[in-house]
LUMTITI-632828 format. One record per residue (C-alpha): x, y, z; residue in three letters. Coordinates in pm, whole numbers, plus 50000, padded with zeros to 5 digits. Layout:
BEGIN
XYZAla;...
This chain:
BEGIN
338882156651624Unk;337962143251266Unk;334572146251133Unk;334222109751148Unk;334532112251498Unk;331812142951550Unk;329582126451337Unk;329882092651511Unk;329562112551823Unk;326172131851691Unk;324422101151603Unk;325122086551968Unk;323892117152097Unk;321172112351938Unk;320692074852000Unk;320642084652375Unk;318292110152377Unk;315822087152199Unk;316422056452467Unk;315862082252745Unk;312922100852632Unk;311592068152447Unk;309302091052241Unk;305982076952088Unk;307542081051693Unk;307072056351427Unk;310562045451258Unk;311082066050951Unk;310592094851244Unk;313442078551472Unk;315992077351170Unk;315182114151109Unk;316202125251500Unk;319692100451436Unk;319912122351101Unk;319642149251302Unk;321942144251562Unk;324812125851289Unk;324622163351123Unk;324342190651389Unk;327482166651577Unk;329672179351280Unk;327552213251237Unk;330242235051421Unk;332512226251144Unk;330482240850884Unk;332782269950845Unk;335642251450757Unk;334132246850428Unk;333792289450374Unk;337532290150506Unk;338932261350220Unk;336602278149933Unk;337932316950044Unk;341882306650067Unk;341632277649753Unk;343692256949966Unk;341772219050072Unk;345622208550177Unk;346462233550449Unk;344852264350582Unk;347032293450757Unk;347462295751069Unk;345282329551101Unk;342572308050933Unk;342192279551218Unk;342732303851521Unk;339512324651335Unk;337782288951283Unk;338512288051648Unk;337242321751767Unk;334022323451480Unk;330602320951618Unk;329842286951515Unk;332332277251784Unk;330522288952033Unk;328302271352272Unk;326152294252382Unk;324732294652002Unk;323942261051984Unk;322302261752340Unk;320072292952236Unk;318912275751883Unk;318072239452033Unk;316232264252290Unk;314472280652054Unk;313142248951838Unk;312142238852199Unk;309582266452277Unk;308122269651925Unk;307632232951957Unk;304172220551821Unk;304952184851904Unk;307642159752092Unk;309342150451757Unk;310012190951717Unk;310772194352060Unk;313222161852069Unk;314852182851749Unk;315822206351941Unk;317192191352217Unk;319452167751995Unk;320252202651793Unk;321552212552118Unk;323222181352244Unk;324392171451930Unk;326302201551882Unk;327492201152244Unk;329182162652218Unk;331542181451966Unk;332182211252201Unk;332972187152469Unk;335142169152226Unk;336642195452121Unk;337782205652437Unk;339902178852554Unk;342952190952317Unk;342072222852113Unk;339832243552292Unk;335832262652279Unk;335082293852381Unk;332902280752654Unk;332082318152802Unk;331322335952463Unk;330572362452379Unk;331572373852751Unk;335302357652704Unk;336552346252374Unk;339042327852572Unk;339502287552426Unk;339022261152675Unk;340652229452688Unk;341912202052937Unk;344872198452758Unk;347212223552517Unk;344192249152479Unk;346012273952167Unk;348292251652129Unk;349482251951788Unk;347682230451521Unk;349162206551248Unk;350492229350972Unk;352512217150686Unk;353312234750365Unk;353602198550189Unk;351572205849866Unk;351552166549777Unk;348252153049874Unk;349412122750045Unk;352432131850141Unk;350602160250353Unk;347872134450478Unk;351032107750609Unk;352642134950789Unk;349012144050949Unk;348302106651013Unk;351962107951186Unk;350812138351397Unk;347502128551487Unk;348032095851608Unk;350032109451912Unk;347362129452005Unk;344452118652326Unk;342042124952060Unk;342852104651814Unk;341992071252031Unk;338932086852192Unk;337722090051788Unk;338762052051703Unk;336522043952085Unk;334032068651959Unk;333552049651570Unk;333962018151753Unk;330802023851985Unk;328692042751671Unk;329712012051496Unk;328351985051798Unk;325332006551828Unk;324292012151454Unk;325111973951310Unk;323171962251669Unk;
């Protein structure tokens, strides 16, 4: 999935949390939590950034490169589960603790996301074994098109034959609904 589409998830992660728990907060402290959860919904894919900036390439990264984006701890859901945890207990108050759970669930919407095509490593570290309901390893869009938008038609080509592609346009829709409501 597209960072549009983890971010849009994040924020209705987010959203949720705050209509369950329905926390005492004033404003300001509500758009903070949907801060929260819009950032730490895209979080996983911080270390795409590292990968881009190490091989100089924004266009396409090697194949080595995405299974390792795949397999690197930031991928893993276990992390995310033990940090959210840990903002939990150290907790002082319900905005800190609500933090932490949207850390965790945040974070989680893109695992979950993730796994419908491309696969997490949902028993890390004990397996580093992707998992996926559909095409887990399966491999990803690679082009050696150097041509900026003659790279990002033949993606857009790709892409929109994929399951995920109209779960992210159902995904924006619903961010969309809920944010201009």
């Amino acid at each position: 999935m597209l960072p549009t589409g983890h971010v849009a998830a994040g924020f209705l992660t987010a959203y949720a949390v705050i209509k369950i728990a329905k926390p005492d907060l004033d404003p300001g402290q509500i758009n903070q939590l949907l801060l929260v959860g819009t950032f730490f919904g895209f979080a996983p894919d911080l270390d795409e950034f590292w990968f881009f900036l190490k091989n100089r390439n924004w266009l396409v990264a090697p194949v080595k490169v995405i299974k390792y984006h795949r397999h690197f701890w930031s991928h893993a859901p276990v992390v995310w589960l033990l940090a959210g945890m840990l903002v939990i207990v150290i907790a002082q108050n319900i905005w800190w603790q609500l933090v932490g759970l949207i850390l965790w669930l945040a974070a989680w919407s893109h695992f979950v996301l993730d796994s419908i095509e491309y696969g997490i490593m949902w028993l890390w570290p004990a397996s580093g074994k992707l998992y996926a309901l559909k095409g887990a390893g399966r491999k990803p869009f690679i082009t050696e098109e150097k041509n900026f938008f003659k790279h990002s038609f033949l993606f857009l080509k790709f892409y929109t034959t994929r399951v995920s592609f109209y779960l992210e346009v159902l995904i924006i829709i619903l961010f969309l609904i809920v944010f201009f409501k």
